[in-house]
N, C-alpha and C positions, 0 to 999 in steps of 0.2 A: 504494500500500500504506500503509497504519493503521500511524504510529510510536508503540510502548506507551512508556508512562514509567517503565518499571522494566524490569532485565534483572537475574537473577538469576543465582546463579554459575555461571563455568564452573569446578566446584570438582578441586583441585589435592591431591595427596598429594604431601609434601614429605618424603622418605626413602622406604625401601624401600617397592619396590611387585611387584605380580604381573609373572612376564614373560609376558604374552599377546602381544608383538611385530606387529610389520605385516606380513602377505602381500603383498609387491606383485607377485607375479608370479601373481595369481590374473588369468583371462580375465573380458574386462566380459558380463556376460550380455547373452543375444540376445532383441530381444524382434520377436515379428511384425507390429507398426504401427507405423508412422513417426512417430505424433501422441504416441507415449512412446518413454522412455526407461530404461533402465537400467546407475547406475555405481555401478561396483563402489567397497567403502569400505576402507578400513583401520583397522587396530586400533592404536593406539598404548602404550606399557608401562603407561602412565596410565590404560590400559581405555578410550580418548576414543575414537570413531568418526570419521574424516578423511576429506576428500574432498577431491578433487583437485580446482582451478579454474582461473580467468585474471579477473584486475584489471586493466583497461585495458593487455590487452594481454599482459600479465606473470606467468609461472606462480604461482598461492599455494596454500597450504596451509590449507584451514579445518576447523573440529572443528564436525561435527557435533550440534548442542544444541536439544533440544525443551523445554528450559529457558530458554530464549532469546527473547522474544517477539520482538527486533529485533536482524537480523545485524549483525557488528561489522568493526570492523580493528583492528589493534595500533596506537596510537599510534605505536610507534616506525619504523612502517613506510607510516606517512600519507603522508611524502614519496618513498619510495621506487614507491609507486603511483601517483604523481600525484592523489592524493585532492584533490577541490575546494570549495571552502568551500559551504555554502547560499547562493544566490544571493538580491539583498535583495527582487526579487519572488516571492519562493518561500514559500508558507503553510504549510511544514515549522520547526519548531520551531529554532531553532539551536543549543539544548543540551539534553539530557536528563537528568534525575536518576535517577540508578543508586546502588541501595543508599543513600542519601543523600548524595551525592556529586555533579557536576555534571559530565557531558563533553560534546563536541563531535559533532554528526553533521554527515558527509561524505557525499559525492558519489563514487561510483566511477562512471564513464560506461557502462562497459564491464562487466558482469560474468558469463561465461560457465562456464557447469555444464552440459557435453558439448553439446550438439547446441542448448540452451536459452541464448538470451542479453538479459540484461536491461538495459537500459536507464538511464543515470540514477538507477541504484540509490540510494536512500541506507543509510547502516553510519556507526554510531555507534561516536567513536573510544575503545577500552579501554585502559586498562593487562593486559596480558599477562606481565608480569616473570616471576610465579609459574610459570605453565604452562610459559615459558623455559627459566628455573632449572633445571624436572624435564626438558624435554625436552635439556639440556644432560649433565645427570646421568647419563640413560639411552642419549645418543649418538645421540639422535634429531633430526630437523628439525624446529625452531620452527613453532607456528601464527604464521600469517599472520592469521587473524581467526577470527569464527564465522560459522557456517552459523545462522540462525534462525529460530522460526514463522512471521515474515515472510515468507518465501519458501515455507515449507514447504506451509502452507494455500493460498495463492493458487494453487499448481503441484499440488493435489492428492494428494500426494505420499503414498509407502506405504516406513515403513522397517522394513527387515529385520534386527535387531540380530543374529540368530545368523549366517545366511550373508554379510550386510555388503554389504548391497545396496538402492540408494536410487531408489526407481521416481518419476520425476517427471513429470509433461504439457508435454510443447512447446510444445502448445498449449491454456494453459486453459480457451479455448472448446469444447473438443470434447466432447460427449456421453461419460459413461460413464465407468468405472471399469479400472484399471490391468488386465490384461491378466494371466493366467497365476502370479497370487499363491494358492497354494496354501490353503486355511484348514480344510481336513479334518485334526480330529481338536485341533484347538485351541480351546481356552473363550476365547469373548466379552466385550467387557463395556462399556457406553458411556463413553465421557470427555467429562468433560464441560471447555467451553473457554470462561475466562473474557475480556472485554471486550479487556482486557489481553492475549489468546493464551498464557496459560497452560495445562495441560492438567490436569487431576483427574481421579481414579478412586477409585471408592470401595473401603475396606477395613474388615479387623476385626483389631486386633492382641489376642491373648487373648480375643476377644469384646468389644473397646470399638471402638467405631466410630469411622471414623478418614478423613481423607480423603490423599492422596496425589499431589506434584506427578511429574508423568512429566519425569524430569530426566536424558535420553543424557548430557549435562555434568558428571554429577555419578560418581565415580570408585566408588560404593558404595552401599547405602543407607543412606540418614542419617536418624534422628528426631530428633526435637526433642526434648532433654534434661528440659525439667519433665513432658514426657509418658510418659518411662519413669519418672521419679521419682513419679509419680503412679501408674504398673502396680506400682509396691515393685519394680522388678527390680534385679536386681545388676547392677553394671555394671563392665569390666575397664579397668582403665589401660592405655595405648598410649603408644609416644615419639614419634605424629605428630600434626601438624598437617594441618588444610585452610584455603586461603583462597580469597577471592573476590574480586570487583570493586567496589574501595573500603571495604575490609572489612580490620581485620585479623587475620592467624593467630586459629585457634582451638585450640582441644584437641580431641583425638579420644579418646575410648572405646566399649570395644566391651560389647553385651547382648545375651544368646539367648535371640529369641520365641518360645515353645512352640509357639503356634497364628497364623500369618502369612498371614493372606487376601487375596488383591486380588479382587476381588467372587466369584467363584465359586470361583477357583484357592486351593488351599491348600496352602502348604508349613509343613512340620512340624519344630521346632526351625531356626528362620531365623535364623543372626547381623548384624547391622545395626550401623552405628557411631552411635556417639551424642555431640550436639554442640547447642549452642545454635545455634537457626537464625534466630534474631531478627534482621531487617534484610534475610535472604536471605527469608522468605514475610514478603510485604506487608501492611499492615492486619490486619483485625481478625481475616484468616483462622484466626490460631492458636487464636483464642476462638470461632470460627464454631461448628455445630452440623450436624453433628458437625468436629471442629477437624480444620484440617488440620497431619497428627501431622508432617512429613517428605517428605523425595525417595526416588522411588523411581528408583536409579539402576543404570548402567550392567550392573555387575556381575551383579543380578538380572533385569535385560529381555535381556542374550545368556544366561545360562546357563537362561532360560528359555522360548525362543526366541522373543522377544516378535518380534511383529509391529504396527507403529502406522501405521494408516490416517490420514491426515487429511484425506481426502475425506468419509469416513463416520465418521468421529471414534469410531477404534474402536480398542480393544485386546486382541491376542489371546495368549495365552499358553499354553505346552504342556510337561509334563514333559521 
């Protein structure tokens, strides 16, 4: 697997947040071939999408993030996995720059997501304090790392943001498309994935065109603050912050889109947080053409029962 040299955040609400809580006593769905799979996710207060693992052996906890181009670990949890350094014939990078920042990628030997187990993985090691913090806050269990397009794309993989259910291939050789994923009565629309495994989908906010990263990681959606200040929208003060990976705190405020399109889907008076994203989207994209305005996150892909293929690099969405 392609290690990208940026990982964008896994972004954190630092004070009160919604209680959407974890179901964990929902049953895994059943699927009728063996060559997939399907496990069930959890919702965290954070609105993070979690999934249950094994690290060389060792239960973990990882938040699911399609903002993620390369799965992660907690640093503080490198030794507790037995994480193992790049070895010195290995044409794997030994540090990655994230957010401008420099970390370490690791070796998990082991790393099994149900019935699927991979090999020699490598996960670049993060600071997680932030997501800590809140999951301390709220009386919850720490991520252990993240889940990212790394694995996502290579497995095929189909997630279901509203029922919370993560369809992956055993085996990636196998002919064909996941099994029994419903798409009647929800609008389409292509995403497109850059070099990097980031995902875009195009929009229109008020009728400016706009492009959008697909971000499960992201607690909300976030635009980029010169791009409302450029729509003239008002915008409301908040006492929160968000932060990211090698980033520090920001400010949050909030603005309401009258007219909020993701390609054919339109919702009508959409509230968004708004935040300098500078350092979290990379390069020139903020100046691209059309720019990419923001994340489109968590909050907006379950309450609108997003479904994200990344087999067929598709996004579907349904009132």
């Amino acid at each position: 697997m392609t290690l990208a040299a940026a990982l964008p955040a896994f972004a954190v609400l630092l004070g009160a947040a919604p209680a959407f809580g974890a179901d964990r006593s929902r049953p895994q769905p059943a699927l009728e071939r063996p060559d997939f799979q399907a496990l069930p996710l959890e919702r965290s207060s954070q609105n993070h999408l979690l999934v249950r693992a094994e690290i060389n052996g060792k239960p973990a906890l990882l938040g699911v993030d399609t903002g993620a181009p390369v799965s992660a670990i907690a640093a503080s949890r490198r030794t507790h996995f037995g994480m193992s350094a790049i070895p010195g014939t290995s044409k794997l990078p030994l540090r990655l720059k994230i957010n401008g920042g420099f970390n370490r990628v690791t070796i998990a030997h082991r790393l099994r997501l149900g019935a699927l187990t991979l090999i020699d993985e490598p996960m670049v090691a993060i600071d997680l304090s932030g997501p800590a913090r809140a999951a301390h806050d709220f009386h919850e269990q720490e991520l252990d790392g993240i889940l990212g397009a790394d694995i996502l794309f290579p497995t095929q993989a189909v997630l279901d943001c509203k029922q919370q259910v993560l369809f992956m291939k055993v085996d990636p050789d196998v002919p064909g498309t996941v099994p029994g994923v419903n798409h009647r009565g929800w609008k389409n629309m292509p995403i497109r994935v850059t070099k990097g495994w980031n995902l875009y989908v195009d929009s229109k906010l008020n009728g400016k065109a706009a492009q959008l990263m697909i971000d499960t990681g992201a607690f909300t959606t976030l635009i980029h603050r010169p791009f409302v200040r450029e729509m003239r929208l008002a915008v409301r003060d908040t006492p929160y912050t968000s932060g990211a990976v090698n980033l520090e705190e920001r400010g949050l405020q909030l603005a309401t889109i009258r007219r909020f399109s993701v390609g054919p889907f339109l919702v009508k008076g959409k509230e968004v947080g708004v935040m300098d994203l500078q350092g979290l989207i990379h390069g020139d994209l903020l100046k691209s053409a059309p720019p990419v305005a923001g994340l489109l996150g968590s909050e907006f892909l379950r309450r609108n029962h997003a479904i994200i293929d990344f087999g067929t690099r598709t996004l579907y969405l349904k009132l």
